[in-house]
N, C-alpha and C positions, 0 to 999 in steps of 0.2 A: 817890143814896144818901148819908144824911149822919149829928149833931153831938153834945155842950156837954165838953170835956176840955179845959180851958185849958192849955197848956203854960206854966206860970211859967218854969221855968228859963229856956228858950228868950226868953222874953221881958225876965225881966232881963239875960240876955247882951246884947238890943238895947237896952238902955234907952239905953245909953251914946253911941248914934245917936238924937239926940232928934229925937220925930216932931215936925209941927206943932200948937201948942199951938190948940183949939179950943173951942167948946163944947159940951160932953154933947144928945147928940140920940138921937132915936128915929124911926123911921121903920118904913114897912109894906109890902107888897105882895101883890099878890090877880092871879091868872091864865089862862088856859085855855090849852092845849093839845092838838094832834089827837093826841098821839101823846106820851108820855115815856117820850124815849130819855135816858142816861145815859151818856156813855163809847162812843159808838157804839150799844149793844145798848140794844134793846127794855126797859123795866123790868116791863110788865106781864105776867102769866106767861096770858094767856087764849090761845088759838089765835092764832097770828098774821097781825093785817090793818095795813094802810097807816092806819086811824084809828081809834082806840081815846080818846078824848076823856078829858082829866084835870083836873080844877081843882086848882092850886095856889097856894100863899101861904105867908107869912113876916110874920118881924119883926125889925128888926136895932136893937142897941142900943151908940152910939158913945159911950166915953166920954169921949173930947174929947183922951186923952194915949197914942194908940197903939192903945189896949184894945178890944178888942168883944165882943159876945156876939149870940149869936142862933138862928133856930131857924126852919126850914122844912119844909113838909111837902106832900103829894100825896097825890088819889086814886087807887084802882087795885086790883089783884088779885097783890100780892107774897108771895112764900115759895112752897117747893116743890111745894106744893098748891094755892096762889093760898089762901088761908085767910085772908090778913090784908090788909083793903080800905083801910088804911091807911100812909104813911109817914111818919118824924117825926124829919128832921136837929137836933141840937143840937152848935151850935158856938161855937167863942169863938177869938182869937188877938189878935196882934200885926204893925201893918202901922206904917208910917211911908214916909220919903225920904231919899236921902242922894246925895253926889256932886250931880252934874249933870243932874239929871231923870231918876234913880233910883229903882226904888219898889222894897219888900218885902214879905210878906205871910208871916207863921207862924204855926199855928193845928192846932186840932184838930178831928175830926170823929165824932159820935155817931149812926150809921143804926139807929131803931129800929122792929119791926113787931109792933107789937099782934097779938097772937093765933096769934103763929109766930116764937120768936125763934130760932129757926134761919138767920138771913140777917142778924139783930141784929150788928153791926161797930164796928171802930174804926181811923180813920185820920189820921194827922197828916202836914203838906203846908207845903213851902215855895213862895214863890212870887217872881218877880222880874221886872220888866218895864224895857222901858225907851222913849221913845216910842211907835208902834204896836206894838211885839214884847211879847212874856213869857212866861216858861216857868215851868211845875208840877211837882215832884216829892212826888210821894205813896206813902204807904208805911202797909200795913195791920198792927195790933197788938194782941197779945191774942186768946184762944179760935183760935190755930193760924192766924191772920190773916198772912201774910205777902204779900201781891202788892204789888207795883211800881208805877208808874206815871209816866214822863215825857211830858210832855205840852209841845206847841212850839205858839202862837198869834199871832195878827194882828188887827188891827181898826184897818182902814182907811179914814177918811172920806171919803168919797164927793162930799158935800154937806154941808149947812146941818143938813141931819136923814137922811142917810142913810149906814148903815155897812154895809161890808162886811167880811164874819168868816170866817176861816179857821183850822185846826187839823190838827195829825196826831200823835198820841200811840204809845205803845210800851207796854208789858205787858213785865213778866217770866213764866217759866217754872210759876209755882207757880202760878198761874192761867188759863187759858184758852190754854194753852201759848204763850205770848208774843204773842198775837194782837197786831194793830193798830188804830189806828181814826183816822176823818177827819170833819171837816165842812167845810160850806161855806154862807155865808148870807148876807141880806142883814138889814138890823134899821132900822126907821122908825120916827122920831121923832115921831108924832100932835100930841105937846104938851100941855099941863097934865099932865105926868108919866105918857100912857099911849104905850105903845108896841107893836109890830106887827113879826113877824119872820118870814122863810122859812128854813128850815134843812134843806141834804140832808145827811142824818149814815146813819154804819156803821161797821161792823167786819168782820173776815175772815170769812166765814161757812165757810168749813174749819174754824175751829177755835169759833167762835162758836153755831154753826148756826143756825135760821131768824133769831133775835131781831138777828143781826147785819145781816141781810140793811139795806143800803143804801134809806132810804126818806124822804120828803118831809113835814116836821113845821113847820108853821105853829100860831101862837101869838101870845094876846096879852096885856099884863102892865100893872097900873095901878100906880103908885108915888104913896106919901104920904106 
């Protein structure tokens, strides 16, 4: 669920940690998946099975001094009704490095559903890593938005082309009453920019119900 709300402020506050200076690029990506899950939980609203197939894709736009922009999207059956067979993240932020193999990452996030803006959101997300570690703190804003999210991750190299990923994130209260969620996976490096992933993902199905249910999502993603 995603994008395009640039946080300026945030972003001249980092100026003053200058990223590395690069050139403006653009880049794309195009994908399938058996399942899009999000956060643990299910996104598609149909009865829920182990495979439910989704093409996805995107486009991201660097502009060489911090800045990005970009915008992703999925198919599927989203809003309370399942009424809107589309999704349409628009984002933008501010990433750089500092210290000693430091990274950051600040930004906004725009989730929109043609045909049912009832699930339509907004959230803005710090991010921070440091060799294989990094943590996400996300925070919902606007139209009574408020849920939480810290989120703790890994990606671990394995090999030449094979990583291994893991996560466990936290909720706050005003959503899904604090539920949790986890993954774990592996991700393959094909080459010539396409790539190949297994991933067991969930969340608490006490508080989540079926869509959190713990299920096996393979996936694969061409980058250009």
């Amino acid at each position: 669920m995603n994008r395009l709300l640039l946080p300026l402020t945030a972003a001249v506050a980092l100026a003053s940690i200058t990223a590395p200076a690069s050139a403006q690029s653009i880049s794309y990506n195009v994908g399938l998946t058996s399942l899009y899950k999000y956060n643990g939980i299910d996104q598609d609203v149909r009865a829920p099975k182990n495979v439910r197939p989704a093409l996805q894709g995107g486009v991201d736009y660097d502009f060489g001094n911090g800045l990005y922009v970009g915008n992703w999207n999925s198919t599927g059956k989203f809003g309370a009704q399942g009424q809107a067979d589309l999704e349409i993240d628009l984002y933008g932020g501010y990433r750089g490095e500092f210290g000693q193999g430091w990274r950051y990452d600040v930004g906004s996030i725009r989730f929109v559903y043609p045909k049912d803006n009832s699930w339509n959101a907004n959230e803005w997300y710090v991010r921070l890593g440091h060799g294989i570690f990094s943590a996400q703190y996300g925070h919902g804003f606007g139209n009574g938005n408020k849920t939480a999210r810290l989120a703790l991750s890994l990606a671990q190299p394995l090999s030449e082309k094979l990583t291994l990923e893991a996560g466990i994130a936290f909720r706050n209260r005003h959503n899904m009453d604090s539920a949790k969620d986890a993954h774990l996976g592996l991700v393959y490096d094909l080459g010539g920019g396409l790539t190949t992933s297994a991933r067991i993902s969930g969340a608490e199905t006490a508080k989540t119900g079926p869509a959190g249910k713990t299920r096996l999502v393979v996936g694969l993603v061409k980058a250009f």
